[in-house]
C-alpha positions in Angstrom: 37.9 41.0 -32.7 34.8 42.4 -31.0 32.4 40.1 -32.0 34.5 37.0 -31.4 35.3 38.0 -28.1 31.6 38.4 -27.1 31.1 34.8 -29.1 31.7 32.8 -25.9 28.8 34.5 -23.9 25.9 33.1 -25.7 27.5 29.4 -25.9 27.7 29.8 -22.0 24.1 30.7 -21.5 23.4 27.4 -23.7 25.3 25.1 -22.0 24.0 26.8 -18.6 20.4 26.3 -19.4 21.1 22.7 -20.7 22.3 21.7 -17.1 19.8 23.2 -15.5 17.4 21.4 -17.4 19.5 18.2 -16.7 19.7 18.9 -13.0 15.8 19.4 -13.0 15.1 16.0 -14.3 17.6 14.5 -12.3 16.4 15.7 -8.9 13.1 17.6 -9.0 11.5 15.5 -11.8 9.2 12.8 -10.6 10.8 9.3 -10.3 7.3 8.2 -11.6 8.2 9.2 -15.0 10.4 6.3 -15.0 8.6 3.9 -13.5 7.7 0.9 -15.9 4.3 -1.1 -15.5 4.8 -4.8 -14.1 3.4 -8.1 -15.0 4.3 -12.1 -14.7 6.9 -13.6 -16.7 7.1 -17.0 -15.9 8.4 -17.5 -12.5 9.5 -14.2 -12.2 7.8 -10.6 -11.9 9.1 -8.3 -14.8 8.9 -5.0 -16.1 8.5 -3.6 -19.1 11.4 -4.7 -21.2 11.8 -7.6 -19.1 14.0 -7.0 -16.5 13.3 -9.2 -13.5 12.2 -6.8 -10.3 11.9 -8.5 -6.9 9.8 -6.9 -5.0 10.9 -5.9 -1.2 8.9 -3.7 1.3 6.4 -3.1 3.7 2.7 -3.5 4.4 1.1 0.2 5.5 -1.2 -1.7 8.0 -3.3 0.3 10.3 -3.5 2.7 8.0 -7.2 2.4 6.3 -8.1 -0.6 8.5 -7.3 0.1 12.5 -6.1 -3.0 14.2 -6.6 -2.8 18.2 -3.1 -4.4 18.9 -1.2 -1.9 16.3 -3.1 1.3 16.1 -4.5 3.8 18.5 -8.5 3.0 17.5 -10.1 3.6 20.7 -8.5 4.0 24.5 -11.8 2.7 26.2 -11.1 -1.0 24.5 -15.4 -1.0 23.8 -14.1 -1.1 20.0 -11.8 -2.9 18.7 -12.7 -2.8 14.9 -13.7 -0.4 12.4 -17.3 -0.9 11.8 -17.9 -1.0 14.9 -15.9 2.1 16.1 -17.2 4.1 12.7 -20.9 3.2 13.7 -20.1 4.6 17.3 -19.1 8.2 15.6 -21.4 8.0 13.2 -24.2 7.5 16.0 -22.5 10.3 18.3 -21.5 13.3 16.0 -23.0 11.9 12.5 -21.6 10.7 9.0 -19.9 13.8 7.9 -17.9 14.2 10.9 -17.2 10.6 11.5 -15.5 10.4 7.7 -13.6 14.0 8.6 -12.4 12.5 11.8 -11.1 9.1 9.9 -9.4 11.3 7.4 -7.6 12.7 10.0 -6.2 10.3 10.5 -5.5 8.3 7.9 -3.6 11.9 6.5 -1.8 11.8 9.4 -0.9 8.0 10.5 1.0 7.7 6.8 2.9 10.8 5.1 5.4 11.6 2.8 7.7 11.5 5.2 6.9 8.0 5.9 7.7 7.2 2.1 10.6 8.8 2.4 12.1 6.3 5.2 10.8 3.5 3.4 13.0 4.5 -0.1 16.1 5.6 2.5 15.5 1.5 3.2 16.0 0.6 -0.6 12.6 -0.5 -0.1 10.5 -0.7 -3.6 7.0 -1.4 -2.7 4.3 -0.6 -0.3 1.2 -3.1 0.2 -1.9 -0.6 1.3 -4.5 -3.1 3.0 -8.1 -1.5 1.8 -11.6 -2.4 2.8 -15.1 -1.6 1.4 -15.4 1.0 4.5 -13.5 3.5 2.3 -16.1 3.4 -0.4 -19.4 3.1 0.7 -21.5 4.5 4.1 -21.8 1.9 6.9 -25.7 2.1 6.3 -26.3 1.6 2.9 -23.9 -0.6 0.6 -25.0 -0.4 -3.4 -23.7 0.7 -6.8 -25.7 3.7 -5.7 -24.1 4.9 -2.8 -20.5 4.9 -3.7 -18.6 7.8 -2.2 -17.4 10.6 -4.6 -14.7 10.8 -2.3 -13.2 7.3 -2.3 -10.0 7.9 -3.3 -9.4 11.3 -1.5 -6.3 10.0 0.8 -5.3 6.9 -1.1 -4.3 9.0 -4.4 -2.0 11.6 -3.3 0.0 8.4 -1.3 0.1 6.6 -4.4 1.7 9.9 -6.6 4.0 10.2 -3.9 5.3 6.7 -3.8 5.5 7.1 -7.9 7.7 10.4 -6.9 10.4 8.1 -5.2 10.3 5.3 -7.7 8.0 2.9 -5.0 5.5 0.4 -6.6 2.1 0.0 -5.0 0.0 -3.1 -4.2 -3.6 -3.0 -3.5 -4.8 -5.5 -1.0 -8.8 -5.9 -0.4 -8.2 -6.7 3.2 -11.9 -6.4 3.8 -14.7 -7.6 1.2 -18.0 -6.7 1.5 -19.8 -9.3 4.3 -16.1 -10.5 5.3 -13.9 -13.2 3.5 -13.4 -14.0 7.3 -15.2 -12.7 10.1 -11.8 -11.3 11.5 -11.3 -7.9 12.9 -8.4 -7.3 9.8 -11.1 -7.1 7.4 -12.5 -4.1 8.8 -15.9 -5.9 10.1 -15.0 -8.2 12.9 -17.8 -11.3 12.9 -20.0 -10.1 10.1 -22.7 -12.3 9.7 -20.8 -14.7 11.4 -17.5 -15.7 12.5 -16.6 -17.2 9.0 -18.3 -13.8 7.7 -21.0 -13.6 4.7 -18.7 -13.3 2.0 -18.6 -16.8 0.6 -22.3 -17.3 1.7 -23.9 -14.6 0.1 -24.1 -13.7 -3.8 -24.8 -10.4 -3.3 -21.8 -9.8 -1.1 -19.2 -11.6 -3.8 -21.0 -9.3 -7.0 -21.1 -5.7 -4.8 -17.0 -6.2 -4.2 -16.5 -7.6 -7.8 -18.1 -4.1 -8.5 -16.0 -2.6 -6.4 -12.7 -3.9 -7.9 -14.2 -2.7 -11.0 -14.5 0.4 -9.8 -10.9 0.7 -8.6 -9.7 -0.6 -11.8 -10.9 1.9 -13.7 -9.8 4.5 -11.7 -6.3 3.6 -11.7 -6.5 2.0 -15.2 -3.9 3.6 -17.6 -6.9 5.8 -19.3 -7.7 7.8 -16.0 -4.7 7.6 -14.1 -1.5 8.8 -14.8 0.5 7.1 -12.7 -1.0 3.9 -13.5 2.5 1.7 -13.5 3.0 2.4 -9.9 0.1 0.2 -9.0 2.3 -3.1 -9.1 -0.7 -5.6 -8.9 -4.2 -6.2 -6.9 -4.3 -8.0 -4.3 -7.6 -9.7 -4.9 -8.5 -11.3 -1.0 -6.5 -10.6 1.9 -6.5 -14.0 4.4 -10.1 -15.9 2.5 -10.3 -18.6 5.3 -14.3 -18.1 5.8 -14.4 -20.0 2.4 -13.2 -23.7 1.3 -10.6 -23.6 -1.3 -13.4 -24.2 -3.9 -14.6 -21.3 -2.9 -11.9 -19.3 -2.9 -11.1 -20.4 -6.1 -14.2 -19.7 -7.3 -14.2 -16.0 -6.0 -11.0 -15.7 -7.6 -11.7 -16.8 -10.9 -15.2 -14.6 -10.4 -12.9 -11.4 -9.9 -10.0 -12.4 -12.5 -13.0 -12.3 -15.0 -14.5 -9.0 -13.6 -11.0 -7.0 -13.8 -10.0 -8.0 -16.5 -12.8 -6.5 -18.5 -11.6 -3.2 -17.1 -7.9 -3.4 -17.2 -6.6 -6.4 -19.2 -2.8 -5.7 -18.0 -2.8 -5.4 -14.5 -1.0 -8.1 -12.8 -3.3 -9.4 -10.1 -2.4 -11.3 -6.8 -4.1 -14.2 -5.1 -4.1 -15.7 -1.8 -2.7 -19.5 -1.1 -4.7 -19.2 2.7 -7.2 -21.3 2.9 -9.5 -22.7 5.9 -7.4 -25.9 6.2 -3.9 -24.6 5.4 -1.8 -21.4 4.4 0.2 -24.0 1.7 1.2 -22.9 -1.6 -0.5 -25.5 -3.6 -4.0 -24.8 -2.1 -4.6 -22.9 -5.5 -4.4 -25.2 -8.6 -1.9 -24.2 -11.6 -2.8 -20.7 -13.3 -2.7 -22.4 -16.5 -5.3 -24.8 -15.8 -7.9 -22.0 -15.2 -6.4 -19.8 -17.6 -5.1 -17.4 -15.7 -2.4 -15.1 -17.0 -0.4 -12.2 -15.4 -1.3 -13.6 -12.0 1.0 -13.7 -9.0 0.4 -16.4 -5.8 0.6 -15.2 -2.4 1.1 -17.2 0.9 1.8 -15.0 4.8 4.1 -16.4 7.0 3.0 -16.3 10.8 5.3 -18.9 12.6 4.3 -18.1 15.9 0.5 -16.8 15.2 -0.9 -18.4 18.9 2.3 -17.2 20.8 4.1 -14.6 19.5 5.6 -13.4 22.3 7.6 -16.4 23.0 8.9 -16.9 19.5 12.3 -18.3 18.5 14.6 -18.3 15.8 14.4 -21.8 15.1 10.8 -21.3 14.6 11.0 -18.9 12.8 13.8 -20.4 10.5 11.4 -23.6 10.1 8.8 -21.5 9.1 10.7 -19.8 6.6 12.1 -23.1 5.5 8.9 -24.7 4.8 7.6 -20.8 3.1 10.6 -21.4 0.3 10.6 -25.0 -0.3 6.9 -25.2 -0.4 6.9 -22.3 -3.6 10.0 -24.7 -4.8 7.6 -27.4 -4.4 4.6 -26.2 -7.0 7.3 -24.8 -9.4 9.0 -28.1 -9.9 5.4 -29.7 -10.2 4.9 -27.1 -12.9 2.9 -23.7 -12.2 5.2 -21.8 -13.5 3.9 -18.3 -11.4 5.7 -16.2 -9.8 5.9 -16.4 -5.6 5.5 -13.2 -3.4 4.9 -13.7 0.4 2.4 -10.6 0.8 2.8 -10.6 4.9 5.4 -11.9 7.5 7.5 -11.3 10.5 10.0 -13.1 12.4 8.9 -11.5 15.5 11.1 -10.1 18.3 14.2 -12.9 17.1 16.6 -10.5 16.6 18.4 -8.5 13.6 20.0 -11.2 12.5 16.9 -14.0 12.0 14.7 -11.1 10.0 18.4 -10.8 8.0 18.5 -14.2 7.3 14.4 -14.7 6.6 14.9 -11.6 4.1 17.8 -13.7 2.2 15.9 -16.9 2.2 12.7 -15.4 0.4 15.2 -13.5 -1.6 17.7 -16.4 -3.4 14.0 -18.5 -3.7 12.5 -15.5 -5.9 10.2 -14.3 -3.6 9.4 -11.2 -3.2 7.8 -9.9 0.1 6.9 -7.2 2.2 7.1 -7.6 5.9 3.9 -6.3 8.3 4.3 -3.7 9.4 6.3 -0.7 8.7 4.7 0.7 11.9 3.2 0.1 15.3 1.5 1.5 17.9 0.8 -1.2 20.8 0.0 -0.7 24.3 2.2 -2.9 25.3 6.1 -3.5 24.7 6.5 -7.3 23.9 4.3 -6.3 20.7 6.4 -3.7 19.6 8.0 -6.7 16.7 4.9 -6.0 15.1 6.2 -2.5 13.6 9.4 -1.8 11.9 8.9 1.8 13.4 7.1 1.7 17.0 6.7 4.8 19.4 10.1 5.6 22.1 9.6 6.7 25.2 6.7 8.5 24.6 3.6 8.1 22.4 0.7 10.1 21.6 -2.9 10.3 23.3 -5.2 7.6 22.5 -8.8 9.0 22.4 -11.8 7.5 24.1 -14.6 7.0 21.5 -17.3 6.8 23.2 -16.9 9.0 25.8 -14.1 12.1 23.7 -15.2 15.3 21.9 -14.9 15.0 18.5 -12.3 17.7 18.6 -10.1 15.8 21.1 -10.6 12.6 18.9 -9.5 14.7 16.0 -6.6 16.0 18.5 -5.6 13.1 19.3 -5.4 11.1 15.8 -3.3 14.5 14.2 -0.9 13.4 16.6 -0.3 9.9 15.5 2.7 10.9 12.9 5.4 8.8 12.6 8.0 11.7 13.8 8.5 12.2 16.7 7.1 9.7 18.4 8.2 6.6 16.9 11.9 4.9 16.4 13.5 1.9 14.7 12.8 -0.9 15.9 16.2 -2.2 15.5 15.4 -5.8 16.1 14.0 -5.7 12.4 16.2 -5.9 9.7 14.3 -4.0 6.0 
């Protein structure tokens, strides 16, 4: 009677340390561990045992790439791009301080708290706009001077969005010499105003080295969360270079990846100089190209955004979903994903709409931005988070300290500062 009254005691302590194991991998375990690699099926993007996942989030502009109109790069207005802002510190307070103050910044302008409103969403993935100013000085681009420190910031993001079940895309906003001369690419008029990119061989075969480099850092041999990387973006926006071109630098850097990382799915750009169509790109079959993904950005309003409807923006999205109808029916067979839009300051119920549309064509998408900083309030559409009535200091780079500078960019957190923009529907 003694021992089977004591019997129950040990079965207790079982079960109790079975649901405590349960309840860790429930809710402390990282969601990563479940998160299953991604690649093209057809028209559709799948994982790994084939379930179809549409992909629906948010670009994290402004983050490695400050944009004058969205971020808070330099109060005085002399810089409006990053080279040209980077060179400033660089000339002022030197290299080492210039790359502390950015990473101020760029630890402070995207957290984990930022990940955590975009899963709240039901959002699934994040595009991260990068640029070769992340991985090389401003005075000397070569295999040689790669920094040991490239991936410093852009790593612990990426754990954290596998911690919450978030994919990742990797979007080379900015090539070396420019794939446009624009301001977004990091380098506003490099070269030129189409930029060097196209023009110069040296410029195409240092960033195919660089995506070889990133490959292999986030191939599944070095990095353990290597699913959450949904695909590579392979050119953000080429319009310095004639389709051919483009073409040609694609299937250059389809080659060049694949030799690192034969699985990853990899994403490439319908923009051209002439148009932003779908069918700018020829079929991926007839350039055997496998596992690839093609990407348009819908801008209905680009020259007047201010003034944009909802009938334009409905066109727009109109001519966005039949055109992808348009090259499947003529037989590329590739899955559609619209890598940046907006539907501008038209209201909940037009972004509602847009995100249906894209969603019953297939397409996935993710919006730009999740978040805003202009000086001025008719461009607050820009951001699905903006700042409220107040908004932190902009500092002055030519004329700051470099601990105001630092000051001010610490203070460029999403919370407080910022609210919904409840004009945008996620």
């Amino acid at each position: 009677m003694h021992e089977a009254s004591q019997s129950p005691q040990p079965l207790r302590v079982i079960l109790f340390s079975l649901l405590s194991i349960a309840l860790f991998v429930l809710f402390i375990a990282p969601a990563g561990a479940q998160m299953s690699a991604l690649h093209a099926s057809g028209t559709n993007i799948v994982n790994a045992s084939g379930t179809t996942v549409q992909l629906k989030g948010v670009n994290l502009g402004g983050w490695f790439i400050m944009e004058n109109y969205m971020t808070p790069i330099d109060a005085g207005g002399t810089y409006t791009d990053m080279h040209g802002m980077m060179g400033e510190l660089d000339s002022r307070f030197g290299v080492s301080t210039e790359q502390s103050l950015l990473k101020t910044y760029q630890q402070n302008w995207v957290t984990a708290s930022d990940l955590n409103n975009i899963q709240a969403a039901g959002l699934n993935v994040v595009r991260i706009p990068i640029w070769w100013g992340m991985f090389f000085p401003l005075s000397s681009q070569s295999e040689s001077t790669f920094r040991s420190d490239s991936f410093s910031v852009l790593d612990p993001i990426i754990n954290d969005c596998a911690s919450r079940g978030i994919y990742v895309i990797l979007d080379m906003h900015g090539a070396l010499g420019s794939q446009s001369g624009s301001e977004d690419t990091g380098h506003a008029n490099d070269g030129g105003p189409n930029g060097t990119y196209f023009s110069s061989s040296s410029d195409q075969s240092l960033t195919l080295w660089l995506w070889e480099q990133i490959a292999s850092h986030y191939s599944s041999a070095n990095f353990a969360n290597y699913a959450t990387i949904a695909a590579f973006d392979l050119l953000n926006e080429p319009t310095g270079g004639t389709t051919t071109q483009v073409v040609s630098a694609y299937d250059s850097l389809y080659t060049g990846i694949r030799s690192v990382d034969s699985s990853r799915m990899l994403i490439m750009e319908t923009i051209s100089s002439s148009s932003w169509n779908w069918n700018n790109l020829p079929s991926p079959s007839s350039q055997r190209w496998s596992n690839v993904v093609y990407s348009t950005h819908m801008y209905a309003c680009s020259s007047n955004p201010t003034t944009c409807t909802a009938g334009d923006v409905a066109t727009a999205t109109s001519n966005t979903t039949s055109g992808y109808s348009s090259i499947i029916t003529s037989g590329y067979n590739v899955p559609g994903y619209v890598g940046e839009y907006t539907a501008y300051n038209t209201g909940y119920s037009q972004w509602q709409t847009t995100q249906t549309d894209f969603a019953n064509a297939g397409l996935s998408r993710t919006a730009w931005a999740y978040k805003a900083a202009p000086t001025t309030s008719p461009y607050y559409f820009w951001g699905w988070y903006c700042p409220g009535t107040t908004a932190p200091p902009i500092p002055n780079i030519t004329t700051s300290s470099s601990s105001t500078i630092s000051s001010d960019w610490s203070s460029w957190t999403t919370s407080p500062d910022f609210v919904v923009n409840t004009n945008i529907h996620m």
